[in-house]
Backbone as JSON Lines, residues from 0, in Angstrom:
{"i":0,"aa":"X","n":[-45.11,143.03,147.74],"ca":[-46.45,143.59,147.78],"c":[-47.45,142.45,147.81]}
{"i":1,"aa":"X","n":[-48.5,142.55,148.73],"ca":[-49.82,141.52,148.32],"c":[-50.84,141.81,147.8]}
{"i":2,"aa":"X","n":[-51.37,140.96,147.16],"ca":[-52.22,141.84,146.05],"c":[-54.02,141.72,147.43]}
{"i":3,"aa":"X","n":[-54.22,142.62,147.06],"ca":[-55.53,143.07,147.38],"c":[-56.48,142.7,146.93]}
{"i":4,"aa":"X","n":[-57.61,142.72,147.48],"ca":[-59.25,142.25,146.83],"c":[-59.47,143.33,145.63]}
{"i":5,"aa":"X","n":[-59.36,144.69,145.89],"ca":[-59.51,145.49,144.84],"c":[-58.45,145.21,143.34]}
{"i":6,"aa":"X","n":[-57.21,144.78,143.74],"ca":[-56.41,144.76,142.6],"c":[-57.05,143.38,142.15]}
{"i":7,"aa":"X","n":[-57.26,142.35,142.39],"ca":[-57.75,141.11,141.78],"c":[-58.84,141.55,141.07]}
{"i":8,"aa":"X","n":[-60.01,142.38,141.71],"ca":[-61.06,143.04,140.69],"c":[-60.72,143.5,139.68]}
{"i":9,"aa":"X","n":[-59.6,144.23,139.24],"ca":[-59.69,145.03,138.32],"c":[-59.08,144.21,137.08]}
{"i":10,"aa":"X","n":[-58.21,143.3,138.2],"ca":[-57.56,141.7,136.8],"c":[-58.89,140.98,136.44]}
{"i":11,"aa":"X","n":[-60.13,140.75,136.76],"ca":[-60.75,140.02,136.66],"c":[-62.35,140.98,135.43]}
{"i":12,"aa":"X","n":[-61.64,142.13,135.69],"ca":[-62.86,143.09,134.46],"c":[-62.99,142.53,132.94]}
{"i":13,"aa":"X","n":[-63.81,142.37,132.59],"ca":[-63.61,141.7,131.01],"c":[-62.87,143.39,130.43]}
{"i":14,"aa":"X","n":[-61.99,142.88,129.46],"ca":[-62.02,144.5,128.35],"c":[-62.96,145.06,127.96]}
{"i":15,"aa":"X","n":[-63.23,146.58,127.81],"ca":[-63.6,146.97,126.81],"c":[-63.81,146.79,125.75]}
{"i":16,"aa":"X","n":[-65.11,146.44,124.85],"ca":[-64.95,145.88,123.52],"c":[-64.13,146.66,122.73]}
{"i":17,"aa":"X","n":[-63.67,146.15,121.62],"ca":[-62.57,147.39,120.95],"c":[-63.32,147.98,119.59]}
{"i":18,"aa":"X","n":[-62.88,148.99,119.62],"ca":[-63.36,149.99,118.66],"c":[-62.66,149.57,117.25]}
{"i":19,"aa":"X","n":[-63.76,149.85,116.14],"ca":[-63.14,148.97,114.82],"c":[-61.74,149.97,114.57]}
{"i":20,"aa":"X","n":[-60.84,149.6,114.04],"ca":[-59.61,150.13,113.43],"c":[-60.22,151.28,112.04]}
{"i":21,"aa":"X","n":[-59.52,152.03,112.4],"ca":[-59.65,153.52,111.54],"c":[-58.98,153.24,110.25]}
{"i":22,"aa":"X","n":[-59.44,153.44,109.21],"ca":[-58.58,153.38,108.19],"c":[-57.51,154.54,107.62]}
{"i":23,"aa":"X","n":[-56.81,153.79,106.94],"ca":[-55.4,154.83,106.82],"c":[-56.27,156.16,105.94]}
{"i":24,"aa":"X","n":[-56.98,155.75,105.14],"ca":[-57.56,157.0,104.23],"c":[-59.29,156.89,104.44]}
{"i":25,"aa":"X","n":[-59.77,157.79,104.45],"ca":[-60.95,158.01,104.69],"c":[-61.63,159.54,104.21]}
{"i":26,"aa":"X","n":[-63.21,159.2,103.28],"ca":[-63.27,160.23,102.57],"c":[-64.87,161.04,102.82]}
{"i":27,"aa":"X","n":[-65.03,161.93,102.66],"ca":[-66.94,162.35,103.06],"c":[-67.31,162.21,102.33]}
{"i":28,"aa":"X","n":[-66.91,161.81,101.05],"ca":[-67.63,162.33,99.55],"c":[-68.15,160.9,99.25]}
{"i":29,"aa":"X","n":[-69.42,160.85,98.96],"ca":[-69.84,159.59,98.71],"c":[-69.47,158.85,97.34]}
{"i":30,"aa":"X","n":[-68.94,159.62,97.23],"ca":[-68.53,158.99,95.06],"c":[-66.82,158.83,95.07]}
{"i":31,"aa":"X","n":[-66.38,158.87,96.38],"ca":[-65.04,158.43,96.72],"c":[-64.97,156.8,97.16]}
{"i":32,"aa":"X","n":[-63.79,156.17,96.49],"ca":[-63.77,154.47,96.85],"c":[-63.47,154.56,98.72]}
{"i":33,"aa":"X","n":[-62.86,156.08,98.97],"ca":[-62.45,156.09,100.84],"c":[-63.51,155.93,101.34]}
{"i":34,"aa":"X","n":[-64.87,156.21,100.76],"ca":[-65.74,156.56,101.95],"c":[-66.26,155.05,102.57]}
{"i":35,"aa":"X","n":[-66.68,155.73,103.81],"ca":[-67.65,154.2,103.98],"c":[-68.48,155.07,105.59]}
{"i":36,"aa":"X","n":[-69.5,154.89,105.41],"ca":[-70.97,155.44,105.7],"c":[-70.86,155.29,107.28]}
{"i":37,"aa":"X","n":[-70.61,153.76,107.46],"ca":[-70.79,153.34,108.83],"c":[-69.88,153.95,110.02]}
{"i":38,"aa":"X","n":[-68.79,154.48,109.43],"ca":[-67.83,154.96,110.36],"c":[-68.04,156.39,110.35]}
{"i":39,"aa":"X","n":[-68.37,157.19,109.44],"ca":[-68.9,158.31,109.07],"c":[-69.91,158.71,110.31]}
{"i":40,"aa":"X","n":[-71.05,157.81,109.77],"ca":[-72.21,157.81,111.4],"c":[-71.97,157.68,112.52]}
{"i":41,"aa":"X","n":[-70.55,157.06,112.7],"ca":[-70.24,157.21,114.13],"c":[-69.77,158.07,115.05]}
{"i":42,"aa":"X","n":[-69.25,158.78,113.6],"ca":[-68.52,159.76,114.54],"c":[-67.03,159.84,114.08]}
{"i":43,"aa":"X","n":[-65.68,160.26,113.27],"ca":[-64.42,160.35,113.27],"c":[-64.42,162.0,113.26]}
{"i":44,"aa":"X","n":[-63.47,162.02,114.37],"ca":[-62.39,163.45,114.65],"c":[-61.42,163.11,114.03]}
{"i":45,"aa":"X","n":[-60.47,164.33,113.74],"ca":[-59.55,164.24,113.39],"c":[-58.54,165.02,113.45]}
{"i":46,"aa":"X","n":[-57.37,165.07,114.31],"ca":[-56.77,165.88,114.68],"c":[-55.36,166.25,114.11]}
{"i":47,"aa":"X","n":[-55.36,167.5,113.27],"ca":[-54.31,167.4,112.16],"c":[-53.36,168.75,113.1]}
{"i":48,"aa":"X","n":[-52.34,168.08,113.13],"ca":[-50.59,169.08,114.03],"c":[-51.35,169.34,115.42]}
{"i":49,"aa":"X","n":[-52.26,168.75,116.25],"ca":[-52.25,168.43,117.4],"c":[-53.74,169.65,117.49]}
{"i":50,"aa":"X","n":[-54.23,169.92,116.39],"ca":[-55.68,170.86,116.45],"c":[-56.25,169.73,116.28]}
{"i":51,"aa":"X","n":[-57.47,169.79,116.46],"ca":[-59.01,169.21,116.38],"c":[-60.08,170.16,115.47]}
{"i":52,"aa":"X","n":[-59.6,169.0,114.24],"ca":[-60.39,170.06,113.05],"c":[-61.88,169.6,113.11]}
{"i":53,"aa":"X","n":[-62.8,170.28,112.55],"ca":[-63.77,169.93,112.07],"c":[-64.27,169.51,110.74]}
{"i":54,"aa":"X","n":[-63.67,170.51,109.88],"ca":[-64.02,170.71,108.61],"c":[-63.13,169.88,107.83]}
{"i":55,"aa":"X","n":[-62.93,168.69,108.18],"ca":[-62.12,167.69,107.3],"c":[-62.59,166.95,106.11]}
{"i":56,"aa":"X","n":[-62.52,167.11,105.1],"ca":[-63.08,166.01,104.26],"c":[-63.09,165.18,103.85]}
{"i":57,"aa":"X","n":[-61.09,164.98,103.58],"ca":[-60.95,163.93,103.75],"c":[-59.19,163.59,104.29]}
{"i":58,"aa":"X","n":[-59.02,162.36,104.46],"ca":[-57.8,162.04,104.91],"c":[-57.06,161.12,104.64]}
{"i":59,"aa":"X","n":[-55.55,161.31,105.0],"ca":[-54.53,159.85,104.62],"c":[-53.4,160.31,105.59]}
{"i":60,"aa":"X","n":[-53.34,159.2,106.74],"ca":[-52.59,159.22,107.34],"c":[-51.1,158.9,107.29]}
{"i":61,"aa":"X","n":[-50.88,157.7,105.93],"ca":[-49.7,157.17,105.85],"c":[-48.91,158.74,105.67]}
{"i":62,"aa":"X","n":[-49.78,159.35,103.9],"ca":[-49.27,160.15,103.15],"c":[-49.2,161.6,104.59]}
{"i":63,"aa":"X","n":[-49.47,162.05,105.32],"ca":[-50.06,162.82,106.46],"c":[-50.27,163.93,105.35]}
{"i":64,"aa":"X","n":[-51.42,163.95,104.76],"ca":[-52.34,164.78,104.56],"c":[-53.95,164.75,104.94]}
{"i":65,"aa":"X","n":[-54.51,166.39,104.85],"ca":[-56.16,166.39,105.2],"c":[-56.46,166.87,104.26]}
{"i":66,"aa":"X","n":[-57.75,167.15,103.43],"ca":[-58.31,168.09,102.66],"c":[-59.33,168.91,103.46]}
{"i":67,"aa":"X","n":[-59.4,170.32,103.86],"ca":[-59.95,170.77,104.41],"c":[-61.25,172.02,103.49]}
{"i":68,"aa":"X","n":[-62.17,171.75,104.23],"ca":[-62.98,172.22,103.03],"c":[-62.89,174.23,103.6]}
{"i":69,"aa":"X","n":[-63.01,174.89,102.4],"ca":[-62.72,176.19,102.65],"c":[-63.85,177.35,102.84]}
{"i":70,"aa":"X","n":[-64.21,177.77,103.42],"ca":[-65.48,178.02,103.93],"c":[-66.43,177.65,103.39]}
{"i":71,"aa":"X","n":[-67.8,178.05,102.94],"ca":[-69.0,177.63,102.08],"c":[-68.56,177.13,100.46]}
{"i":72,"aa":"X","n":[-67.79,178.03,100.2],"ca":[-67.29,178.14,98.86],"c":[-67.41,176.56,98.41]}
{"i":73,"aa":"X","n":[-68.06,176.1,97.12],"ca":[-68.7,175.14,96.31],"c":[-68.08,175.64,94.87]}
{"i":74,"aa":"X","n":[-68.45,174.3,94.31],"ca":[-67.57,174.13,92.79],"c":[-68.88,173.65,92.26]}
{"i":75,"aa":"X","n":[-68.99,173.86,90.62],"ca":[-70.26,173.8,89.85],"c":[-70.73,172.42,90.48]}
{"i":76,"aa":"X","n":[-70.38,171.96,90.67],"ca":[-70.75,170.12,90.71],"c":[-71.64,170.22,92.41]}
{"i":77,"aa":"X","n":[-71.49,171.47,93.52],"ca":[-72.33,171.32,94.18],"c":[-71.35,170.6,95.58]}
{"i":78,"aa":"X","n":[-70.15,170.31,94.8],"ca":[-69.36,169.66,96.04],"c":[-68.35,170.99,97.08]}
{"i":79,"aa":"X","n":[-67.91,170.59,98.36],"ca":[-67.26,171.74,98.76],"c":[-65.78,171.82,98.13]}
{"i":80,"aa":"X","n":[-65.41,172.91,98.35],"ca":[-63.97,173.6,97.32],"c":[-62.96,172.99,98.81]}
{"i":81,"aa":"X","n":[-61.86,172.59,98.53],"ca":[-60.82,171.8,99.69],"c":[-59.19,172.41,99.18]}
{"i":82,"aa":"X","n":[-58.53,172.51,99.98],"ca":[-57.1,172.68,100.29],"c":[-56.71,171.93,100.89]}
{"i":83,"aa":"X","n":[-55.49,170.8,100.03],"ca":[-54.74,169.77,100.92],"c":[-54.03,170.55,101.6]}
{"i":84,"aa":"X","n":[-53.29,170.36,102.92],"ca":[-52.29,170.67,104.01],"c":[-51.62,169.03,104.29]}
{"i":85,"aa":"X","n":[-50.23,169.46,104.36],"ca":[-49.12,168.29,104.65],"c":[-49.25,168.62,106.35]}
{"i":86,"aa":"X","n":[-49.36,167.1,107.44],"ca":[-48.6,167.42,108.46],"c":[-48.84,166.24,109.57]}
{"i":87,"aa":"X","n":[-49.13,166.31,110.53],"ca":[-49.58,164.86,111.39],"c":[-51.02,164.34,111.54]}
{"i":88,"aa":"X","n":[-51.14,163.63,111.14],"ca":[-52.78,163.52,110.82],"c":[-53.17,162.17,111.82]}
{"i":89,"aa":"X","n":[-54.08,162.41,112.99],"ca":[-54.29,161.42,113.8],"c":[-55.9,161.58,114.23]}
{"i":90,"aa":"X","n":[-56.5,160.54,113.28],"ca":[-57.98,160.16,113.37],"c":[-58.61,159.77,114.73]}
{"i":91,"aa":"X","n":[-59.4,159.68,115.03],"ca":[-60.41,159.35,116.54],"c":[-61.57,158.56,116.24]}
{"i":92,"aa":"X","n":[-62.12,158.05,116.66],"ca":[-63.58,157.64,117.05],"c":[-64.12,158.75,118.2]}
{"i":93,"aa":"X","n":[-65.11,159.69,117.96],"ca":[-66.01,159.98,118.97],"c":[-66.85,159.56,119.64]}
């Protein structure tokens, strides 16, 4: 094969800058040591047994659990009420 003007272009593209690395645990609750603000603002999905949840609160990928918060329902303290679920837990950048 000879390489082409187009294939040399595409060797010659700088990368994509890379997106910071996701941490294994990550939390919404600001009075959690997981949380951290900046990644929060950016944007993390999180897609637990191949759904795309929303309502995540928090996560650990090693352990593959989510805490998912359960509808409105709140606890005296004002925080949302959560149910861990065991299963494949694979974070995103949006």
């Amino acid at each position: 094969m000879t390489d082409t003007p187009d294939a040399q272009k595409l060797e010659t593209v700088a990368p994509e800058t890379q997106a910071p690395a996701l941490p294994d645990r990550l939390s919404t609750n600001q009075a959690s040591p997981h949380y951290n603000a900046e990644l929060l603002e950016r944007g993390v999905g999180v897609k637990f047994n191949g759904v795309d949840r929303n309502n995540v609160e928090e996560y650990c990928v090693s352990e593959g659990w989510v805490r998912l918060a359960v509808g409105k329902t709140v606890d005296r303290n004002g925080n949302a009420m959560t149910v861990k679920y065991k299963g494949k837990v694979e974070p995103y950048l949006r």
